[in-house]
C-alpha positions in Angstrom: 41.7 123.2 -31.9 44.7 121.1 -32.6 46.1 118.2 -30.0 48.8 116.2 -30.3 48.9 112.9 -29.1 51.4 110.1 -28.2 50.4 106.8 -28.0 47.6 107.0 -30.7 47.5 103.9 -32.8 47.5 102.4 -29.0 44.1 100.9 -27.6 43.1 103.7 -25.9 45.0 106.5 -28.4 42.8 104.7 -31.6 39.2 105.2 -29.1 40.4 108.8 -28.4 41.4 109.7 -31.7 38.0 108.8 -33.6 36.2 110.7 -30.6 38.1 113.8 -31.0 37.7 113.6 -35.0 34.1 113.2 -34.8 34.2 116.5 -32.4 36.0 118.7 -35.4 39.5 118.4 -33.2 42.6 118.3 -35.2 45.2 115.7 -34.7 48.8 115.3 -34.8 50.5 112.8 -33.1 54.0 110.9 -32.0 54.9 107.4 -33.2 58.1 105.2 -32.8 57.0 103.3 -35.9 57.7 105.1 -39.4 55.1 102.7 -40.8 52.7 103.6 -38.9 52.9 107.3 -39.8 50.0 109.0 -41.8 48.9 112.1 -43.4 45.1 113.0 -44.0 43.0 115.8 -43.2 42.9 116.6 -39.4 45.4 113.8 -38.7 48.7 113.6 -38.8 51.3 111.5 -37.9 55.1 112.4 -37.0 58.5 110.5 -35.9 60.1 110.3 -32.5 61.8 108.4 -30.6 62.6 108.4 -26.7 65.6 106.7 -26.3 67.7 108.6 -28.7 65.9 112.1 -27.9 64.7 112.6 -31.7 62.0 113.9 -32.5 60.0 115.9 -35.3 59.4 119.4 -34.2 56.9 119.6 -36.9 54.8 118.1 -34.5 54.4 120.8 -32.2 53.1 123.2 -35.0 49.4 124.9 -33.8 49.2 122.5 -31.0 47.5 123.8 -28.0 47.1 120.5 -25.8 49.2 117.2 -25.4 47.6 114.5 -24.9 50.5 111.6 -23.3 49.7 108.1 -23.5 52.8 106.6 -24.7 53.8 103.7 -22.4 55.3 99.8 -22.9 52.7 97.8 -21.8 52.9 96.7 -18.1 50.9 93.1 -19.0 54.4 91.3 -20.3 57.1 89.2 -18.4 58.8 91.5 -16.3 62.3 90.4 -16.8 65.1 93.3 -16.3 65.3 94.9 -19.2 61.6 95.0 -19.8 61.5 96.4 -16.7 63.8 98.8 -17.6 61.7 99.4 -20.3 58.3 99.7 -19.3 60.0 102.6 -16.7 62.3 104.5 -19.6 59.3 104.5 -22.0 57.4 106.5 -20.0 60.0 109.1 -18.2 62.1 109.4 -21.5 59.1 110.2 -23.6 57.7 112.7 -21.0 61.1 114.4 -20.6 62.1 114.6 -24.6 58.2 116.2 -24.7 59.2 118.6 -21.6 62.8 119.5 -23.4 61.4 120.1 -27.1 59.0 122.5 -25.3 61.2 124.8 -23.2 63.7 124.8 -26.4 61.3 125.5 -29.1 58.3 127.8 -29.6 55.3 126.7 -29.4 51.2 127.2 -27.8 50.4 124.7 -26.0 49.0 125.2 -22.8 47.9 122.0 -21.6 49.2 118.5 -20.8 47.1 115.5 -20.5 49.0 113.0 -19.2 48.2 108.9 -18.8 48.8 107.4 -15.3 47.8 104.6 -13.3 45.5 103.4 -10.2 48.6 100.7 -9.8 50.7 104.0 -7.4 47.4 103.1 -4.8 49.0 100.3 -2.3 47.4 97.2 -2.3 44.0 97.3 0.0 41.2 95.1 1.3 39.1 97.5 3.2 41.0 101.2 1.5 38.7 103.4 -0.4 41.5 105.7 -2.4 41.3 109.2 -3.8 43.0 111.6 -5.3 44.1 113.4 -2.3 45.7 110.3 -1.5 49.7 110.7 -0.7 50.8 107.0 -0.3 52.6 104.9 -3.2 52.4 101.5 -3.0 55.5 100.0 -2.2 56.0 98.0 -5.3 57.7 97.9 -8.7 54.3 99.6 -10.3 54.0 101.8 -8.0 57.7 103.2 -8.7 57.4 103.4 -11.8 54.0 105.6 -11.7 55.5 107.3 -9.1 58.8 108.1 -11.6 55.8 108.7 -13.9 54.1 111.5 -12.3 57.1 113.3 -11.2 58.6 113.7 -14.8 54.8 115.2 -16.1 54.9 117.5 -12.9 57.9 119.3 -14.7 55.1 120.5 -16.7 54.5 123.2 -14.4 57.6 125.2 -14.5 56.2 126.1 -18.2 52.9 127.5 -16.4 51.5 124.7 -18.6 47.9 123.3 -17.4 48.8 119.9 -15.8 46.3 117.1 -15.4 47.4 112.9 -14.8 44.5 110.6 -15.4 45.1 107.9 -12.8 43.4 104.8 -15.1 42.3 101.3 -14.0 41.7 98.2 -16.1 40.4 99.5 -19.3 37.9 97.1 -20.8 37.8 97.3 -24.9 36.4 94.6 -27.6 39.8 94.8 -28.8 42.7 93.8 -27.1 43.4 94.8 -23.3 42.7 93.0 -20.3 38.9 92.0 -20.9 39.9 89.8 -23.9 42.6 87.7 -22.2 40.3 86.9 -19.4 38.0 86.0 -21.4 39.2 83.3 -23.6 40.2 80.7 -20.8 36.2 81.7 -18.9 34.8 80.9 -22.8 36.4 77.4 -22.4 35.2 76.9 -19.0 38.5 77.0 -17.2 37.7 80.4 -15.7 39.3 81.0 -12.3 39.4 83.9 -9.6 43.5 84.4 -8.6 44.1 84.1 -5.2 41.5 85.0 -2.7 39.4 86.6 -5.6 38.8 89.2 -2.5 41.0 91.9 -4.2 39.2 94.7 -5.4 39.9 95.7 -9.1 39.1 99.3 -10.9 37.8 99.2 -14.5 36.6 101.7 -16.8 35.1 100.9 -20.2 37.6 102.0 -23.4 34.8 104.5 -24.6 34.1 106.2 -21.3 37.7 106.5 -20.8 37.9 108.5 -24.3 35.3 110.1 -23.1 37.1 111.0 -20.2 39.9 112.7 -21.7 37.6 115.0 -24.2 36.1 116.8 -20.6 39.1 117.4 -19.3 40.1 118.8 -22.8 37.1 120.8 -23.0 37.0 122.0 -19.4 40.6 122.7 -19.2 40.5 120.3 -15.7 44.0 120.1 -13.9 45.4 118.1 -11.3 45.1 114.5 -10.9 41.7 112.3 -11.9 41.4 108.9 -11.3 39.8 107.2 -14.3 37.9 104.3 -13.2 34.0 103.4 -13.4 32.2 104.5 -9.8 31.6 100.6 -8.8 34.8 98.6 -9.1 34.0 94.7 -8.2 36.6 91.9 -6.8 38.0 89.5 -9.0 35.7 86.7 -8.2 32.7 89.0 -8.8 34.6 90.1 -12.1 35.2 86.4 -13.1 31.6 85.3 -12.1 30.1 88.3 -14.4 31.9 87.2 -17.5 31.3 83.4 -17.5 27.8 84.5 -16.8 27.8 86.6 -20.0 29.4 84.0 -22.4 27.6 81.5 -21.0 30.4 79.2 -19.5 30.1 76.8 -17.1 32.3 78.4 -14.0 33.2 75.7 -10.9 36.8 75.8 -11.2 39.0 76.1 -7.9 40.9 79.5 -7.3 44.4 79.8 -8.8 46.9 79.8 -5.6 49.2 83.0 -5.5 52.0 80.7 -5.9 51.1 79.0 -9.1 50.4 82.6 -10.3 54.2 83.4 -9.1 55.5 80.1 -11.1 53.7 81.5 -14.3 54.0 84.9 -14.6 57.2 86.0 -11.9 56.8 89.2 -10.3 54.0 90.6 -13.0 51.9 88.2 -10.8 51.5 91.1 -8.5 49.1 92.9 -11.0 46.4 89.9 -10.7 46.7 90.3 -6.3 46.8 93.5 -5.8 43.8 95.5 -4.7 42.4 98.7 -5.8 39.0 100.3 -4.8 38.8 103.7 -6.4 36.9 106.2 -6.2 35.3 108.3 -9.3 34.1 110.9 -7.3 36.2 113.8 -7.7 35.7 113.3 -11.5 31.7 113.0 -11.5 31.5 116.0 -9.1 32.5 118.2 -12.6 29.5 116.7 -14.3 31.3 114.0 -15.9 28.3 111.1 -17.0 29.3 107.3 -17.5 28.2 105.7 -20.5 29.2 101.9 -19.0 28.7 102.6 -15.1 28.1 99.0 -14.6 30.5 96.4 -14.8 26.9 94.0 -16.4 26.3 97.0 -19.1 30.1 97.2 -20.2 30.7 93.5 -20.4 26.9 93.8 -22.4 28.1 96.1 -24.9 32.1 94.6 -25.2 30.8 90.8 -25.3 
């Protein structure tokens, strides 16, 4: 079997990719960045880019399932235009994908598509599925709504469609986990806000993991992609000082500091998630890193 990926030299496209090697699945995949392009056995790299609609049809060649990752990250200053652009990577890439498609050709039959846990609102006491219809009435949730629209054109090809709702992802390198931890390691660790909010995490390696059963099992429809016992922040916090052995007593961060630092991306750090894994784990899915102590264990 051949995929082709976008997003793969990515945190989560690099985890997938080895995974999928080791399995005997043939790669191609989509990058912005001529440099990064590369040509070895079972992996291959080819040119596109989003905002000008080119892209190497090459690609396509033998593929049977997309696998859509590409995204700017949502973890920088949100000032306009990097607003703009966190939204216009996502439903330009999906779109030139959907267009080369119904032009050209081709056998795939499946798409694979990233999403996010960030189109749940913002919840205390919510336990949210996938049968859930409310978007969170917020810039991230418009832009995963925007998001999930553009893959459902997917359809109209009588393509398989599946959107893998994702939480925090946890990884040794790069991603959320490591800038938490390196103010906690120097004893400034601090819960934001109430340290109430719930937040979603799945370990980089299960979350691979993840995207090989759907492959395999040809699963469609939405997943949510998070380990089956999410924690709050201050529990979160607590768990990682514990594990680098840090001293932890420092005061919560108010919300408004966290607004004077970061603007409007500030709404990532409040907002609160409890997500539910079951729909996934009812198709015999198995978690590696369950717990939130045997992830931070193997990543730290």
């Amino acid at each position: 079997m051949k995929v082709l990926i976008t997003g793969a030299t990515g945190l989560i496209g690099r985890e997938l990719s080895e995974l999928l090697l080791q399995n005997g699945v043939g790669i191609n995949y989509l990058s912005t960045s001529k440099s990064k392009l590369r040509t070895e056995k079972n992996y291959k790299g080819f040119y596109w880019n989003p905002n000008t609609g080119e892209i190497d049809k090459n690609a396509f060649e033998e593929v049977e399932v997309i696998i859509h990752l590409a995204g700017a990250s949502v973890s920088e200053r949100w000032t306009k235009s990097y607003k703009e652009e966190i939204i216009n990577s996502r439903v330009l890439s999906t779109r030139l994908l959907f267009q080369t498609l119904s032009k050209n050709q081709n056998q795939v039959r499946h798409i694979i598509a990233a999403s996010a846990i960030g189109i749940y609102p913002s919840s205390y006491d919510k336990v949210y599925n996938e049968e859930n219809k409310e978007v969170d009435d917020s810039f991230l949730g418009d832009v995963v709504l925007k998001w999930e629209e553009e893959v459902a054109q997917f359809k109209r090809l009588s393509l398989l469609v599946t959107k893998v709702r994702t939480g925090i992802v946890l990884a040794k390198e790069g991603g959320a986990l490591q800038k938490m931890v390196q103010p906690i390691k120097f004893g400034l660790g601090a819960a934001f806000g109430t340290g109430k909010q719930y937040q979603s995490w799945i370990h980089n390696h299960d979350l691979a993991s993840l995207y090989y059963f759907i492959l395999l099992h040809k699963l469609e429809g939405i997943y949510n992609a998070v380990s089956p016992y999410p924690v709050t922040n201050n529990d979160f916090t607590v768990a990682i000082a514990k594990k680098v052995k840090a001293p932890y007593f420092m005061p919560n961060i108010p919300k408004f500091i966290l607004k004077l630092m970061l603007g409007e991306m500030h709404e990532i750090l409040l907002s609160s998630q409890n997500v539910s894994a079951r729909k996934i784990l009812g198709k015999g899915f198995q978690f590696q890193y369950a717990s939130l102590d045997k992830a931070l264990q193997n990543l730290l």
